[in-house]
C-alpha positions in Angstrom: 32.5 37.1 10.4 35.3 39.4 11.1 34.0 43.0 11.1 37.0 44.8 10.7 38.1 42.8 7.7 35.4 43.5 5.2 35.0 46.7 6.5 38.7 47.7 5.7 38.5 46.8 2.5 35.2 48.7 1.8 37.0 51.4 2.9 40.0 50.2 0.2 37.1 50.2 -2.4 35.3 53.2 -1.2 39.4 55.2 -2.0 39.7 53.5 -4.8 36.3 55.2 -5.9 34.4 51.6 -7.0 31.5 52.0 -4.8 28.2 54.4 -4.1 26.2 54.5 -1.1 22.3 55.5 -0.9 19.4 53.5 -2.0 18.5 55.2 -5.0 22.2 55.6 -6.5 21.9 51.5 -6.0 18.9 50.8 -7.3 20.4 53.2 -10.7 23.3 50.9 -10.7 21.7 47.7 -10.4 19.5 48.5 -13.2 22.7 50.0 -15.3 24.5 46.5 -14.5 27.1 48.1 -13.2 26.6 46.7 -9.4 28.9 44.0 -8.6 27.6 43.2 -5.1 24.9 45.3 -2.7 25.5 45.3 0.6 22.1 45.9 2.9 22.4 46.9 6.7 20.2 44.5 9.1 18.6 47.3 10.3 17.3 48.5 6.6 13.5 49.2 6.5 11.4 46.1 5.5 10.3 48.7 2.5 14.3 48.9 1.7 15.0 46.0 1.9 12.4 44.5 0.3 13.2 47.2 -2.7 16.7 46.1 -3.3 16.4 42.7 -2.3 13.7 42.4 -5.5 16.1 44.1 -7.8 18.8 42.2 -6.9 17.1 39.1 -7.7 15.2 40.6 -11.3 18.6 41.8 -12.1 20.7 39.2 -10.9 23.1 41.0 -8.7 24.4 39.1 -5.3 23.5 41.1 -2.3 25.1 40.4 1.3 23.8 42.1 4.5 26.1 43.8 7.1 25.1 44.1 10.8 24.0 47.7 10.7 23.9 50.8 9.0 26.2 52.2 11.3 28.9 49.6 10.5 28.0 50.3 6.8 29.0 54.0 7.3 32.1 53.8 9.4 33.3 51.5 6.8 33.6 54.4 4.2 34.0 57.0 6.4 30.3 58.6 6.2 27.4 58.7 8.5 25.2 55.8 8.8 24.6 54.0 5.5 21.7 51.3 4.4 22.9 50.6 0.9 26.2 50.2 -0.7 26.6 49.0 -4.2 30.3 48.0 -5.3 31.2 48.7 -9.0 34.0 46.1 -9.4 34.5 42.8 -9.7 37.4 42.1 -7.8 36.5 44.2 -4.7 33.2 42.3 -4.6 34.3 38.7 -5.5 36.6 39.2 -2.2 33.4 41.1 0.0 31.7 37.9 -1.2 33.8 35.5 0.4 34.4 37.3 3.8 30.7 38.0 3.7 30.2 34.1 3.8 
């Protein structure tokens, strides 16, 4: 997986306003239906993870994990992050396939 590529275009989304970062902001849009695609750092707690992992599945949202939270972060220009939800569908259809 090429790092820099899916983390330059969360960047693109993150500009372009279609995503929010935190674990309860995602969990809020995951249950709105609003979250395209959930991206979880590796180094999420196994309480987090296990949190958004479950809604994910209830709700039927793809989720994709990232290396680390501090990959997640420098991404969209914050400090470290655990959970990113992306609002749109085209942003995360792409995510999805450099994800793979």
């Amino acid at each position: 997986m090429n790092s820099n590529q899916w983390m330059s275009l969360l960047g693109l989304a993150n500009r372009a306003r279609k995503i929010i970062s935190g674990e309860e902001l995602s969990v809020k849009e995951i249950r709105s239906g609003k979250a395209k695609l959930i991206l979880l750092s590796a180094d999420a707690s196994a309480n987090t993870t296990k949190k958004i992992t479950d809604k994910c599945k209830s709700y039927n949202v793809p989720y994709k994990v990232v290396p680390d939270r501090h990959q997640l972060g420098q991404a969209i220009g914050k400090e470290a992050r655990v959970v990113v939800a992306l609002l749109d569908e085209g942003f995360a259809k792409k995510l999805l396939t450099l994800l793979d």
